[in-house]
C-alpha positions, 0 to 999 in steps of 0.5 A: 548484496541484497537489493533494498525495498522500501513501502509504506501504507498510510494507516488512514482507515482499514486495510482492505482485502485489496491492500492484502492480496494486491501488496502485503502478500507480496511484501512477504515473499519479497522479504526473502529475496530484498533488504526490505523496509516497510513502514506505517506512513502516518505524517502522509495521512495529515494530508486530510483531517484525522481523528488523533485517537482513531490515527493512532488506533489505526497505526498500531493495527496497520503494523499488527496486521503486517506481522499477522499477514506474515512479514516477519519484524526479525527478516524486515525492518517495520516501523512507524515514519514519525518514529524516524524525523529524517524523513520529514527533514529530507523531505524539506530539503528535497522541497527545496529542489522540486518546482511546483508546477511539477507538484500541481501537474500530479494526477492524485493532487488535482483529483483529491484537491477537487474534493475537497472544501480546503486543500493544504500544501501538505496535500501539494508536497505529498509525493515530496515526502514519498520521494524522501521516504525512498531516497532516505535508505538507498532504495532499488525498488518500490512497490506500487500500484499504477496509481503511485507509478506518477509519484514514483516517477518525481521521486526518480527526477528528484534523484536525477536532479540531485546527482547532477547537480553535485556530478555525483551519485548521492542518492540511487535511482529507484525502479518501480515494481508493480505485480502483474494482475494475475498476482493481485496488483490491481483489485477492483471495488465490489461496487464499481469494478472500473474503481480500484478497491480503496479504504478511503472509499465512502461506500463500505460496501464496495471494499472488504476490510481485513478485520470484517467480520463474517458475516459481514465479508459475505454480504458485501461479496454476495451483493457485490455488482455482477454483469447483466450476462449470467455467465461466468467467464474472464473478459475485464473490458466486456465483464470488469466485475466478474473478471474481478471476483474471478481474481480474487477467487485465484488469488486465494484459492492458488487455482487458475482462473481457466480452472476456475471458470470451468467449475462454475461453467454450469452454475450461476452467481448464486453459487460462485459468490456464495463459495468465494466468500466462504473461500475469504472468510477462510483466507482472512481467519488466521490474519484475524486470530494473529490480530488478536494476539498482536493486540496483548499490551506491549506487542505491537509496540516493542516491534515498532521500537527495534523496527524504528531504531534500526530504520534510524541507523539505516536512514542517517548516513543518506541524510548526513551525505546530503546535508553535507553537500549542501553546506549544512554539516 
């Protein structure tokens, strides 16, 4: 049998060029090889206020923009999280099993609670609802970034907890699966190569958003920060942000970053820049038009139906299992 992938992206702002190169691409070759699950995660975007008319906006194009980057809704299952309400059910149930002082160690809590003026439990519970999320369909791997490895790891000890608890497998253990570098698992801002490329960034400068248009997708890479040393070469301690922009380079042309390096040896920025926003504009031009076509009434809609309905089958009989176990059915 097939192994089983589940991710979810939260449609809480724009998806970005990092979004693209460092998941969704991979998600499209991972589909050929998995079961794969991929879901719009909107009920963790509540964590901070949204607008309902701009969520729901955002929602609908983080799923058009699945299908224009290539997953194909007939191979993987795509759907909407609130569309299937045994994730918010396990979820409860898995809060039930988790201790809090797990839950105030996590690095994402203490960072965003910081930031924020009022700080809601959903924000504490988060990685309770990505742990439901995994468990509901018998996932073996997930893709993350460094950033969610920590989630991931509850999600693993909520598992464990569980099984030991009834001496029995009653979910799977799920393993991480986070691309190397070289196939876009980590690209940085443009204005702060020590910062990882973010939606929820304030400085619209420092991400590329899959639908910008071109010319702003080439101001934002020729203003992009760049290191005092002129020269063009791969170091991601001594030149981050060069190096970054050389991935990015090599993510979208499929050349090698040495190839790369050795033909602009005798060039400046100028010219690099200018050529790799060209080389983006031309990467991101069929995502866009596919975009569009998504976008006629009713497109988007009929996949996030099938993909829920099939989401819901898949999801019942761990939910059910669990239920039971605990004296509820």
């Amino acid at each position: 049998m097939k192994k089983r992938v589940f991710s979810g992206v939260q449609p809480s702002g724009a998806l970005t060029l990092g979004n693209y190169l460092g998941a969704i691409r991979n998600f499209v070759e991972l589909q050929h090889e998995a079961d794969c699950f991929f879901c719009v995660v909107d009920l963790h975007s509540l964590t901070v206020p949204q607008d309902p008319v701009v969520l729901k906006e955002n929602i609908k194009n983080t799923a058009r923009l699945f299908v224009a980057a290539g997953i194909d809704p007939e191979v993987s299952t795509i759907f909407v999280q609130s569309q299937v309400p045994a994730h918010a059910e396990l979820s409860w149930l898995l809060e039930c099993h988790t201790y809090i002082g797990e839950l105030k160690r996590m690095t994402q809590f203490k960072d965003k609670a910081q930031k924020q003026e009022v700080v809601t439990t959903g924000l504490l519970t988060y990685p309770v609802l990505m742990a439901a999320d995994i468990l509901l369909y018998n996932t073996d791997l997930v893709p993350v970034g460094e950033d969610q490895k920590q989630h991931l790891e509850i999600t693993r000890d909520l598992a464990v907890r569980v099984n030991n608890r009834f001496q029995e497998e009653v979910f799977k253990v799920p393993e991480p699966y986070i691309p190397p570098r070289s196939k876009g698992g980590r690209i940085m801002s443009l204005t702060d190569p020590l910062e990882k490329m973010s939606k929820s960034s304030p400085n619209p400068k420092s991400y590329i958003a899959l639908l910008d248009p071109p010319e702003v997708i080439k101001k934002k890479i020729m203003s992009a920060v760049t290191d005092s040393e002129a020269v063009i070469r791969y170091d991601e301690e001594a030149k981050p942000a060069i190096s970054n922009l050389l991935v990015i380079y090599s993510l979208c042309s499929g050349q090698s970053i040495e190839a790369i390096t050795e033909q602009y040896a005798s060039t400046g920025y100028g010219q690099f820049k200018k050529d790799l926003a060209e080389l983006v504009i031309e990467t991101l031009r069929p995502l866009q038009e596919k975009v569009k076509t998504l976008s006629a009434p009713g497109a988007i809609e009929r996949i996030l139906e099938a993909g829920a309905e099939k989401a819901r089958a898949a999801a019942a009989p761990h939910l059910r299992r669990f239920q039971e176990k605990l004296g509820l059915r």
